[in-house]
C-alpha positions in Angstrom: -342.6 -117.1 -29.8 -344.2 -115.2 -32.5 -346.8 -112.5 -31.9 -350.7 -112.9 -31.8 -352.3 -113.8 -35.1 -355.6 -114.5 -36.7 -357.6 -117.6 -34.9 -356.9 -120.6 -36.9 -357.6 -124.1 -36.9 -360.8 -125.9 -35.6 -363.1 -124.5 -38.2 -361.1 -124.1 -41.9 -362.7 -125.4 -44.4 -360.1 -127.1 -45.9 -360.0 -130.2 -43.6 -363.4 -131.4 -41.9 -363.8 -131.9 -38.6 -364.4 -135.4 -38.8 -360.9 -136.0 -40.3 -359.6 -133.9 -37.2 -361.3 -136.7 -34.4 -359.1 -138.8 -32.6 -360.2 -142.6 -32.4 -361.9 -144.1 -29.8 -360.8 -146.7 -27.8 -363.5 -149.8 -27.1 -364.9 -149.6 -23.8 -363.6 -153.0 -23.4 -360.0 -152.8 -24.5 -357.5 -154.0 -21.7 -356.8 -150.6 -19.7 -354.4 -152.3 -17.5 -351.5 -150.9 -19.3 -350.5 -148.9 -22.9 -351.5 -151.0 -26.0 -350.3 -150.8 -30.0 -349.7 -147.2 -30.2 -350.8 -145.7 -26.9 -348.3 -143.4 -25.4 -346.5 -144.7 -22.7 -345.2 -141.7 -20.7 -346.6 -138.2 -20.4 -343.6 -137.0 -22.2 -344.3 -139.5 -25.1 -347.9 -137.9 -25.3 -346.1 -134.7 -26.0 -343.4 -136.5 -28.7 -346.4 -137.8 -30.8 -348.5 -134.4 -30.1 -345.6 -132.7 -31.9 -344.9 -135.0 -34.5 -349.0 -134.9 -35.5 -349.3 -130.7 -35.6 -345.4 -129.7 -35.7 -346.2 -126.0 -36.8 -349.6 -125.8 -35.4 -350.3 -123.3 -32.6 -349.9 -124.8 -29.2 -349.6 -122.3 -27.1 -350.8 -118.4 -26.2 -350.0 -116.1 -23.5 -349.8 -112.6 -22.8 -346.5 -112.0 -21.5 -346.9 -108.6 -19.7 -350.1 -107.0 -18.5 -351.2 -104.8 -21.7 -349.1 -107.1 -24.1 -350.4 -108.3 -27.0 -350.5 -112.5 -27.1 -347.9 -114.3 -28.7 -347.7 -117.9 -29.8 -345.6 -121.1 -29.8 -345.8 -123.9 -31.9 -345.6 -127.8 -31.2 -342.2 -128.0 -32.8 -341.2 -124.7 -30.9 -342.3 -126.4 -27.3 -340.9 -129.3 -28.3 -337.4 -127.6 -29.0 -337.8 -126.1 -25.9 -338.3 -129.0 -23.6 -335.6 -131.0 -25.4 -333.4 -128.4 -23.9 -334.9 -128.4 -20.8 -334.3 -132.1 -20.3 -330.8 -132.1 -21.2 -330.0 -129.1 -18.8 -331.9 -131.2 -15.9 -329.9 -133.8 -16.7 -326.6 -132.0 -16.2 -327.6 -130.9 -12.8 -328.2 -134.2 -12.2 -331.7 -135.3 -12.3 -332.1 -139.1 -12.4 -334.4 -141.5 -13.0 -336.6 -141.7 -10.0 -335.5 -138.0 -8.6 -337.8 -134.8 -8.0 -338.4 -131.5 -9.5 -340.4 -129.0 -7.7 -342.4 -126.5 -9.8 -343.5 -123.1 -7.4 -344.7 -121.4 -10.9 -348.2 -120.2 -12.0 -349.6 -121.7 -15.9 -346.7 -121.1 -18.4 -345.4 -122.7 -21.1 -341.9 -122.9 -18.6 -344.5 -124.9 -16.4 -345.2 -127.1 -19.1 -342.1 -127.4 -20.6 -340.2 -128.1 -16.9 -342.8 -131.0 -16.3 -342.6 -132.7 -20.0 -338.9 -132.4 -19.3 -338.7 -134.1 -15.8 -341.1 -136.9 -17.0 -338.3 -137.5 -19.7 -335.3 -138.5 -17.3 -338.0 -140.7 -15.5 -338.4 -138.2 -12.7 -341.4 -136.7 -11.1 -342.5 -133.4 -10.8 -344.2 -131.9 -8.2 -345.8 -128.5 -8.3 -347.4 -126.4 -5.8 -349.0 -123.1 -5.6 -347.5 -119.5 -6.0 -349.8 -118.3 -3.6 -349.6 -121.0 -1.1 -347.7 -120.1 2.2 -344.2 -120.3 2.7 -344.4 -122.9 5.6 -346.0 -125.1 3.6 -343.6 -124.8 0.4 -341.1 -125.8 3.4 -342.9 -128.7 4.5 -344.0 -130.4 0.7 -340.6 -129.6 -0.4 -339.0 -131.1 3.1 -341.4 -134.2 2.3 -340.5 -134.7 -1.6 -336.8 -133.8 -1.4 -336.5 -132.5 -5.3 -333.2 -132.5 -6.8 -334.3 -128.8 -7.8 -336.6 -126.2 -8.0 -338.1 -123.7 -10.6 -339.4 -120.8 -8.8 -341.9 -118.2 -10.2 -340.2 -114.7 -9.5 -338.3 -113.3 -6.7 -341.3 -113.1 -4.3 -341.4 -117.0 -4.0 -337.5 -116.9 -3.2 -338.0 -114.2 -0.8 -340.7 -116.2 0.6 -338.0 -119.3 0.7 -335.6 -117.7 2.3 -337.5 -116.8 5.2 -338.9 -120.2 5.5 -336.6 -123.1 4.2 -333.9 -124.1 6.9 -330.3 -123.9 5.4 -329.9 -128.0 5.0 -333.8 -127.9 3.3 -332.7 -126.1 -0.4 -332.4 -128.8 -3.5 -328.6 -129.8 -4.2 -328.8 -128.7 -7.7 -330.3 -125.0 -6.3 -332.9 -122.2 -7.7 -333.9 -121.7 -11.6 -335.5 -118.7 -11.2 -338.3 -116.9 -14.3 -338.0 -113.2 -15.0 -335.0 -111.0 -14.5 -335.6 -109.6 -11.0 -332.8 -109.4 -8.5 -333.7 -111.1 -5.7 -334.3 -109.3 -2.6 -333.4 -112.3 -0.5 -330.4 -114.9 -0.5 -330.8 -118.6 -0.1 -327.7 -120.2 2.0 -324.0 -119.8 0.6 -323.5 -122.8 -2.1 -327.3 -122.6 -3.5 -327.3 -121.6 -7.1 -329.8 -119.2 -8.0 -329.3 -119.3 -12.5 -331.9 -117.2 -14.5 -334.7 -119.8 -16.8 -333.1 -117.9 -19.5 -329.4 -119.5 -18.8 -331.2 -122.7 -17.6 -332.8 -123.3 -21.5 -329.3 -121.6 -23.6 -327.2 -124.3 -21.6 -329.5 -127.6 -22.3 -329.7 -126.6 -25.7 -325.7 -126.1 -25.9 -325.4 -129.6 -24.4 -325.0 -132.9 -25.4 -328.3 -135.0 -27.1 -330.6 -136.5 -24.2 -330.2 -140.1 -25.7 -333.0 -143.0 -24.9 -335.6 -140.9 -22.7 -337.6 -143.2 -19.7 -340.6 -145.0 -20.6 -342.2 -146.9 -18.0 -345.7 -146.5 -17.8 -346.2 -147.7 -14.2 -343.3 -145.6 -12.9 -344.3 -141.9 -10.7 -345.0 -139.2 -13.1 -346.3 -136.6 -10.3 -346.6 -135.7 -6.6 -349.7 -133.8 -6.0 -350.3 -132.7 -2.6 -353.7 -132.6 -1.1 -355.1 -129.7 0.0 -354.8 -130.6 3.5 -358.0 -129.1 5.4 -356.7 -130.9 8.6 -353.1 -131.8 9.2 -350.5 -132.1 6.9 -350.7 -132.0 3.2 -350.2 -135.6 1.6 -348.4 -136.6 -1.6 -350.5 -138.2 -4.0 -348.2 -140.5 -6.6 -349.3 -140.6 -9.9 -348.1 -142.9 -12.3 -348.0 -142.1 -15.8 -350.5 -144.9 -16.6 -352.8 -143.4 -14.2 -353.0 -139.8 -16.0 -352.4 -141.6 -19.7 -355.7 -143.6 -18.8 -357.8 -141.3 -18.3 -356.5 -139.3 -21.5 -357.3 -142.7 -23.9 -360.2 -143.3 -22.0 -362.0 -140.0 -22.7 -359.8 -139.8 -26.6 -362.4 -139.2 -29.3 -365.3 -139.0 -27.3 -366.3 -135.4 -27.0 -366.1 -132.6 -29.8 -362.5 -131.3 -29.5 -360.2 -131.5 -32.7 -357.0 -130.6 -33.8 -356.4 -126.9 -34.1 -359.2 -126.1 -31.8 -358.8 -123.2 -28.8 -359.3 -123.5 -25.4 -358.7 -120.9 -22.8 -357.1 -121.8 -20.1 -357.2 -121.4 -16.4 -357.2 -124.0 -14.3 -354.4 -124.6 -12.0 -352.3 -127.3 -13.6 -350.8 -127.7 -9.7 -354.5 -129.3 -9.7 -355.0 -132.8 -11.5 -358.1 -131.7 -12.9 -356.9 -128.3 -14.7 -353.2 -130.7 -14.8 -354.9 -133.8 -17.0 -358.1 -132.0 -18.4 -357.1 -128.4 -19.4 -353.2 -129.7 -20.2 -352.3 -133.1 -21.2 -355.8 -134.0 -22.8 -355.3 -131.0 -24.7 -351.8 -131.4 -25.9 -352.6 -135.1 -26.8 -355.5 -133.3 -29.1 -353.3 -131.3 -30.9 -354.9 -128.1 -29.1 -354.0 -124.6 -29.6 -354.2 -123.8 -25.4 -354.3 -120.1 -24.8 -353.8 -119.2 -21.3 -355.7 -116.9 -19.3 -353.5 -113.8 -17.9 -356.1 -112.6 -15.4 -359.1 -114.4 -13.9 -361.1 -111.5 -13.7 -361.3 -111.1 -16.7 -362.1 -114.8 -18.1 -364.8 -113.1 -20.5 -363.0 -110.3 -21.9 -359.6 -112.9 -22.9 -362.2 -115.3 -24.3 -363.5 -112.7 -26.7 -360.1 -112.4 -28.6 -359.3 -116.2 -28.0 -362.9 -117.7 -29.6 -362.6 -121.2 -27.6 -364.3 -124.2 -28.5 -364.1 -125.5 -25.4 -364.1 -124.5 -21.5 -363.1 -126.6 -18.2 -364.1 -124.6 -15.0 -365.0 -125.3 -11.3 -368.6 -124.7 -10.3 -367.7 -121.1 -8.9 -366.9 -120.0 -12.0 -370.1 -121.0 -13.8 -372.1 -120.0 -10.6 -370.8 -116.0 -11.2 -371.8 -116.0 -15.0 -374.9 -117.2 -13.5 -375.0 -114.2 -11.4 -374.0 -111.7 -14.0 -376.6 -112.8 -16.4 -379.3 -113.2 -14.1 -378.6 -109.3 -12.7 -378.5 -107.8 -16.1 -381.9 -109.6 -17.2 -383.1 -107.7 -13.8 -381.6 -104.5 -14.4 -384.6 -103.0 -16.5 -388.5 -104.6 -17.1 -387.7 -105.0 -21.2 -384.6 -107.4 -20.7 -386.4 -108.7 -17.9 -389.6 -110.2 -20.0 -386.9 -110.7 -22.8 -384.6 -112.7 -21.1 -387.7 -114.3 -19.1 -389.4 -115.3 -22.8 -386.0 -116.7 -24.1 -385.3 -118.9 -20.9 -388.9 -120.0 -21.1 -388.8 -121.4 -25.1 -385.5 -122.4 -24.5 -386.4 -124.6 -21.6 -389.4 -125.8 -24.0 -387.5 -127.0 -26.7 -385.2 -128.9 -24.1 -387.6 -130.7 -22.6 -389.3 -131.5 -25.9 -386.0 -133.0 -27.0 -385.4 -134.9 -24.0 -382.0 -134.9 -24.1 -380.1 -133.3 -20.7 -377.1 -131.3 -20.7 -377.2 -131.2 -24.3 -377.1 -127.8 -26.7 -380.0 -128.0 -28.4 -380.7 -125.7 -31.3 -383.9 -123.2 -31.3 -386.5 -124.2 -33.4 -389.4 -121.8 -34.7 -389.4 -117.7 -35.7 -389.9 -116.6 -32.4 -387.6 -119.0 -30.2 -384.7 -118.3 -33.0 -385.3 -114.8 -32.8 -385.2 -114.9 -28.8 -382.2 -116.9 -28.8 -380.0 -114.7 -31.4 -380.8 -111.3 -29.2 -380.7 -112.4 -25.8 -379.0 -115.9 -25.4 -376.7 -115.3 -28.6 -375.5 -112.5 -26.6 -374.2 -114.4 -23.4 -372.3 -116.8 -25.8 -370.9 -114.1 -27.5 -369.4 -112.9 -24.1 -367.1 -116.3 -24.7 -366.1 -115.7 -28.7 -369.5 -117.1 -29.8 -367.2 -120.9 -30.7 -367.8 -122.6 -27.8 -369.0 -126.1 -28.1 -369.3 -127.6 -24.6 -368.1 -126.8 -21.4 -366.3 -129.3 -18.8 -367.4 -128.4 -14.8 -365.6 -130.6 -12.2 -364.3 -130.1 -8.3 -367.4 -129.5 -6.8 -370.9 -130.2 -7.4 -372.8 -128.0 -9.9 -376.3 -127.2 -9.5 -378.6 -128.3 -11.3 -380.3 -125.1 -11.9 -376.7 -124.0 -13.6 -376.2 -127.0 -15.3 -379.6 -126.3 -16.7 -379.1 -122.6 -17.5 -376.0 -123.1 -18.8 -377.6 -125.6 -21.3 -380.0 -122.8 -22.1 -378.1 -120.6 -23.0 -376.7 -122.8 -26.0 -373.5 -125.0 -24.6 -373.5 -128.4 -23.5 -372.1 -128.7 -20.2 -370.8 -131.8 -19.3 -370.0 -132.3 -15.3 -367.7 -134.8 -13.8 -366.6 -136.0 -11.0 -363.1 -137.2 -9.3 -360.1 -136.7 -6.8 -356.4 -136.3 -6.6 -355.9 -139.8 -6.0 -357.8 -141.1 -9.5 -355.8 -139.1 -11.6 -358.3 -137.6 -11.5 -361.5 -139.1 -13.6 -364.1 -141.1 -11.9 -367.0 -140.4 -14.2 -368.4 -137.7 -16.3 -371.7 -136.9 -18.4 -371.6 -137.2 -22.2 -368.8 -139.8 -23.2 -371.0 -143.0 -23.4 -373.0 -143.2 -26.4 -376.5 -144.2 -25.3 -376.2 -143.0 -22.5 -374.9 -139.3 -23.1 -376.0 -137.1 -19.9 -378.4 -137.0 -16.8 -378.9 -133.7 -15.6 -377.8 -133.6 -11.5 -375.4 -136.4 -12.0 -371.5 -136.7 -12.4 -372.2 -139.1 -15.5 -371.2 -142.5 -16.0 -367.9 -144.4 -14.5 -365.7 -144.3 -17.1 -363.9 -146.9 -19.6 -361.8 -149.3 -17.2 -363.4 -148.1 -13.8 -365.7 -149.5 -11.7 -368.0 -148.2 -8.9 -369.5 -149.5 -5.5 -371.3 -148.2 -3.4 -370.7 -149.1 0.1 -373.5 -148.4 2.4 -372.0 -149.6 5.7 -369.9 -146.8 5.4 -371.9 -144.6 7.5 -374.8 -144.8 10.5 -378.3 -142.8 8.9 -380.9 -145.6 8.3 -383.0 -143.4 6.3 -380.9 -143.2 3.3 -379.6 -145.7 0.4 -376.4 -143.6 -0.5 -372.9 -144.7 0.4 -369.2 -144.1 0.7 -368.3 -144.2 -3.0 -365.7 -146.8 -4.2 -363.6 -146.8 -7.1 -361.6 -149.7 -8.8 -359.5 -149.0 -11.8 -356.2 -148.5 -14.0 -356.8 -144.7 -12.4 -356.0 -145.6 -8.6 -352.9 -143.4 -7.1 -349.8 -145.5 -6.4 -350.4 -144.3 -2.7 -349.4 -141.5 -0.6 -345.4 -140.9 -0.5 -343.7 -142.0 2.8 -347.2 -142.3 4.1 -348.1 -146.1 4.2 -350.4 -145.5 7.1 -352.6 -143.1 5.1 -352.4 -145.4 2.3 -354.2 -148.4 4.0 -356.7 -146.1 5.5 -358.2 -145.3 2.2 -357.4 -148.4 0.1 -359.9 -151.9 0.8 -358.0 -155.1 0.8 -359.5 -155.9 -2.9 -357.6 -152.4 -4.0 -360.3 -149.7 -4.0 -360.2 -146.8 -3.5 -362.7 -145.3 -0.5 -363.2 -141.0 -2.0 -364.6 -140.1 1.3 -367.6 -138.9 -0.5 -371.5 -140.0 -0.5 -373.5 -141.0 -3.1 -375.6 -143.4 -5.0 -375.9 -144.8 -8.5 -379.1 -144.7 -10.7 -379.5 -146.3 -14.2 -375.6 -146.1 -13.8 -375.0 -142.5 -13.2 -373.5 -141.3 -9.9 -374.8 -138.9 -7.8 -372.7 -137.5 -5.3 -374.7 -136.3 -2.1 -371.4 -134.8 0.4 -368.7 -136.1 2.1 -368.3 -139.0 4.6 -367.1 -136.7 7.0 -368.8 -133.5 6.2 -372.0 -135.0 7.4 -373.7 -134.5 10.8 -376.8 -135.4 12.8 -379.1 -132.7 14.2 -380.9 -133.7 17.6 -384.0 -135.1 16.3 -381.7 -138.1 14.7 -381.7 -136.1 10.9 -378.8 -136.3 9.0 -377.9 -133.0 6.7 -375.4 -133.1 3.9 -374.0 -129.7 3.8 -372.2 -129.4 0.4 -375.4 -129.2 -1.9 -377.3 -126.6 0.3 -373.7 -124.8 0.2 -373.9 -124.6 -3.3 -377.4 -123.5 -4.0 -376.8 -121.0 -1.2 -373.9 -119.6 -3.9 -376.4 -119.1 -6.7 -378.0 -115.5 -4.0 -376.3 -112.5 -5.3 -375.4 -112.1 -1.1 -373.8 -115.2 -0.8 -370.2 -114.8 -1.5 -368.7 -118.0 0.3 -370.5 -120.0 2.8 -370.5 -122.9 5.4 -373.3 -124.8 6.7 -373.7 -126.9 9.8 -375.2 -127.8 12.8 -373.6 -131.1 14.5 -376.2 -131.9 17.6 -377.6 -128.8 17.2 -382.0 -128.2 17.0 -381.4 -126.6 13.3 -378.7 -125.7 11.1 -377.0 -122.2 11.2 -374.7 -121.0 8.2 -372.1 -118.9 8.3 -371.4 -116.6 5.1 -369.1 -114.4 4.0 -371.7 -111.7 2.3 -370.9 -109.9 -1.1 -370.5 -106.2 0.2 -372.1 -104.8 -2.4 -374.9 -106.8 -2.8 -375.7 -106.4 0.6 -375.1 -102.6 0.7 -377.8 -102.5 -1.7 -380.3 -105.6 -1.0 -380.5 -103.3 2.8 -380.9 -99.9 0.7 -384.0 -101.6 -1.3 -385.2 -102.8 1.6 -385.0 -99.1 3.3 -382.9 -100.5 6.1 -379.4 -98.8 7.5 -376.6 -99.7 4.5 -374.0 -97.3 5.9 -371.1 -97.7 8.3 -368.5 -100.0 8.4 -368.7 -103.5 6.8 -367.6 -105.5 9.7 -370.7 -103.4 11.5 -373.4 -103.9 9.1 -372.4 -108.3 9.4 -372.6 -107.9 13.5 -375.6 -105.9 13.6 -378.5 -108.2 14.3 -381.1 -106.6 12.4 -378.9 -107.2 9.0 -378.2 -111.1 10.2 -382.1 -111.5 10.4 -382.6 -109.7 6.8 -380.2 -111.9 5.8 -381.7 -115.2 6.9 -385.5 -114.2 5.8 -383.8 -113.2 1.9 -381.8 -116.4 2.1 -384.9 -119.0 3.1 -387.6 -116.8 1.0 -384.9 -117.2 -2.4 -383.0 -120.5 -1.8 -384.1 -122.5 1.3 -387.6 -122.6 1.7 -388.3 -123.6 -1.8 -385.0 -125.6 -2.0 -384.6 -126.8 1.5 -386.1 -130.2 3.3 -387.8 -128.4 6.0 -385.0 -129.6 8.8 -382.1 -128.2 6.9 -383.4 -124.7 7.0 -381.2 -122.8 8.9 -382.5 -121.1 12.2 -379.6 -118.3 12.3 -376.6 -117.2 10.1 -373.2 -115.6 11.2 -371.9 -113.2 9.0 -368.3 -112.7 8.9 -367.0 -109.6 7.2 -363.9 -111.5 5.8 -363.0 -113.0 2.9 -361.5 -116.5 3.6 -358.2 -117.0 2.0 -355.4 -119.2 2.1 -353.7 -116.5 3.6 -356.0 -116.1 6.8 -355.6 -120.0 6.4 -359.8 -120.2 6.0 -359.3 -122.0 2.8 -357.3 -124.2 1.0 -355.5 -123.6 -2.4 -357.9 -125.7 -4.0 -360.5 -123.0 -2.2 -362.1 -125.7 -0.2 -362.9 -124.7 2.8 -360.8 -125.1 6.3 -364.6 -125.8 8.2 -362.2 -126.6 11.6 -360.7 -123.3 11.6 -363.5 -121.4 10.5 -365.6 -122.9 13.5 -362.6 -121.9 16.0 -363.1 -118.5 14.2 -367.1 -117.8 15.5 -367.2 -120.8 18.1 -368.6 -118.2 19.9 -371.6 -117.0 18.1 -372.1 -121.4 16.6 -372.2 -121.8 20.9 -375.4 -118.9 21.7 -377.4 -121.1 18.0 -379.6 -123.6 19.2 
């Protein structure tokens, strides 16, 4: 790797942007399979990605806390994962075998799952801070040939939890140079990534590498909110289809930046903020620290930014508390929100960047908008928001502030692109939508999937090249979510206007209140995450008089939100949320700020529960995805959900 230099790339003058764009594919080319040039595996993406940019930048990372960033070329990865692929092979990964990953974003992530997909294997990753029983159980379920492990924490963490016939034949490659604290069983080799890479590159050529398109690329495994998780199989056709599908269509060229944090143990930071990059010819700089998203993207200068909803939801937050923080950047930030909505609306155009017009709107924008983009390198082009619904109210301030923000929509088990705003010309965005189904998919809505007579939404349906190969050694959950035509049945709600989706909740997230009113909880969730008190939260009410919600407050927030409000702030935390005269302050700030002008007027919560602690995978509250465990967190305060009406 070389050490951190000068941005370069997406904006030299010597080569035009347009010369940079990848084609598009027609929306009506046969998607069933790899055409003319189309790679055919995920490590054939990475073979032509190298062969287009060779000594361009490909990747950044900091390796140490404090460190400065260093860089590795295309050719450089692509060295690397040669090597990784022959030293797989020697320990005897086949066609058809598995290769666990327990590693966070890395270039040896990267380089350990183009190297798998070589021999025709699959990879499956999972999350370093997922628990130990259920790095037991996915890896009992997969069976990998053999594992690359993060640091000595995750072996520890094996050792206490794998029985002594669950370890892969071919044993431990283990990152970093810590002696482990722990020992697997005698007869599992535990061999330093270092030794790993030295012997594949002192060993024989690979020879013809596996290109099936059809064949299993990747096991991802579901979050799991109730049972077991379950292995989705992904075929390289499904991943690569979405890639060609989406090729060309939004402004990202070779030798751009992104920054980079996403888990790629998720298919939507895996396919968007990975392989779609790669196959671009991307410089992908990864984020070291999540808290401090901002301050990395400063020195990185990205042109583009995929996030979840949460993410865009806090620089919502931040923003809107430092326009508060004195009456000058209040009317400031008030006047430049106000002309910037102007001009949008004027143009028409949702979702859209759309530049300020006028002395007085350009001068607004360049001190108090130009400001929050500079917070991001002041390069950004357009943003990407997927895994949850985005408010509207984000999506819109987001466009205010001068990026387009494109939302999408999809799961695991579509690889995962269902639709998305912005990649259909004609038809570019629709602000509260997921966009348009993209090339090769197809939609239905299927309205006998659930009981309310009052509403035209739907179980969503998908049909396409994108569909999962099923669930592995799970043929019972297979048929329950595949129809006999071969859709795909998401689980979630919604309905289609002038062709864009909506997504309204989730099948099985929905419940009926005693006066027959059904409640979907997910979008009042999120617009409860836009109050400054609202750290996570859960809303519900199954045969209940009125909803209740439970929260997990932001302490500080509420610390001072009581202070302001000359009520008791002091004491213990897990006081402050029992004490009933906080719960009420709570509920009258939250239906004054979000509900009552957001709300239908049977949605409004009669009560909230605060509870004092963070959920986390580790109290089991959440999933690693960070969806929440709604089950458990009802056993938690069945108690308090028993005395609400």
């Amino acid at each position: 790797m070389r050490p951190s230099a000068p941005p370069r790339g997406g904006d030299d003058l010597s080569e035009s942007r347009e010369s940079k764009k990848m084609a598009i594919h027609p929306e009506d080319r046969d998607w069933s399979g790899p055409q003319g040039d189309d790679p055919r595996t995920l490590n054939e993406l990475l073979t032509k990605a190298v062969g287009r940019n060779q000594g361009e930048l490909m990747f950044g990372t900091i390796p140490a806390p404090g460190a400065p960033r260093i860089h590795l070329t295309y050719d450089e990865f692509g060295k690397l994962v040669d090597s990784c692929s022959r030293s797989l092979r020697d320990a005897g990964v086949g066609k058809g075998d598995r290769v666990a990953l327990i590693i966070d974003n890395s270039v040896e992530w990267a380089a350990a799952a183009y190297a798998t997909n070589a021999l025709g294997a699959a990879y499956t990753a999972m999350y370093t801070h997922q628990h130990g029983a259920e790095w037991a159980y996915i890896l009992g379920d997969s069976e990998p040939t053999i594992l690359v492990a993060a640091n000595t924490d995750v072996l520890d963490k094996l050792c206490e939890h794998l029985p002594a016939d669950g370890w892969p034949a071919a044993g431990i490659v283990l990152l970093g140079d810590d002696v482990p604290n722990a020992s697997p069983p005698e007869g599992v080799l535990v061999r330093p990534w270092s030794e790993f890479v030295s012997a594949g590159a002192a060993s024989t050529p690979l020879g013809e590498v596996a290109s099936d398109p059809h064949a299993l690329a990747t096991l991802i495994y579901t979050s799991g909110t109730t049972g077991n998780p379950k292995g989705v199989m992904l075929s390289n056709w499904n991943i690569l289809h979405n890639i060609l599908a989406m090729q060309g269509r939004f402004p990202i060229y070779k030798g751009d930046r992104t920054a980079s944090f996403l888990p790629w143990a998720h298919s939507f930071g895996q396919m968007g903020d990975l392989h779609f990059m790669v196959h671009q010819g991307v410089h992908i700089n990864l984020i070291s620290d999540v808290l401090k998203i901002a301050d990395e993207c400063q020195e990185i200068k990205p042109h583009a930014l995929f996030a979840v909803p949460r993410v865009w939801n806090k620089l919502y937050g931040k923003v809107m508390a430092g326009l508060n923080a004195s009456p000058i950047k209040k009317r400031l930030g008030a006047a430049a929100f106000k002309k910037a909505k102007a001009r949008i609306a004027a143009d028409g155009r949702d979702c859209l960047r759309i530049e300020p017009k006028g002395f007085l709107d350009k001068k607004l924008d360049k001190i108090v908008l130009g400001k929050i983009r500079g917070r991001f390198g002041g390069e950004m082009r357009f943003c990407i928001s997927g895994g949850a619904a985005l408010s509207p109210e984000v999506a819109s301030f987001i466009q205010c502030v001068g990026f387009s923000m494109f939302e999408g929509y999809g799961l695991t088990e579509t690889s995962p692109l269902i639709s998305i705003n912005g990649w259909q010309e004609g038809h570019p965005c629709k602000l509260g939508s997921v966009g348009r189904p993209i090339c090769g998919e197809r939609v239905v809505i299927d309205q006998d999937a659930w009981d309310d007579p009052d509403s035209s939404d739907g179980e969503i349906v998908v049909y396409g090249p994108n569909i999962m190969l099923g669930y592995w050694n799970n043929p019972e959950a297979t048929a329950e979510v595949m129809t006999e035509d071969g859709g795909f049945r998401t689980g979630d709600l919604g309905r289609l206007d002038d062709g864009f989706l909506m997504i309204t909740g989730r099948v099985k997230e929905q419940f009926k209140l005693q006066n027959g009113k059904y409640v979907a909880p997910s979008p009042l969730e999120e617009s409860l995450k836009l109050s400054a008190l609202v750290e996570q939260c859960c809303v519900d009410g199954s045969n209940k008089v009125r909803t209740f919600t439970i929260l997990h407050p932001n302490e500080y927030a509420l610390r001072d939100a009581l202070k302001a409000a000359g009520l008791n702030s002091s004491g213990e935390f897990s006081d402050l949320c029992a004490a009933e005269e906080v719960r009420a302050f709570v509920l009258k700030s939250l239906t004054e700020e979000i509900m009552g002008p957001n709300w239908k007027g049977f949605e409004i919560s009669g009560s909230v529960i605060l509870d004092p602690e963070e959920w986390t995978t580790g109290n089991e509250m959440i999933t690693p995805s960070l969806k929440v465990k709604r089950r458990a967190l009802f056993d938690k305060h069945k108690d308090a959900i028993d005395s609400h009406n």
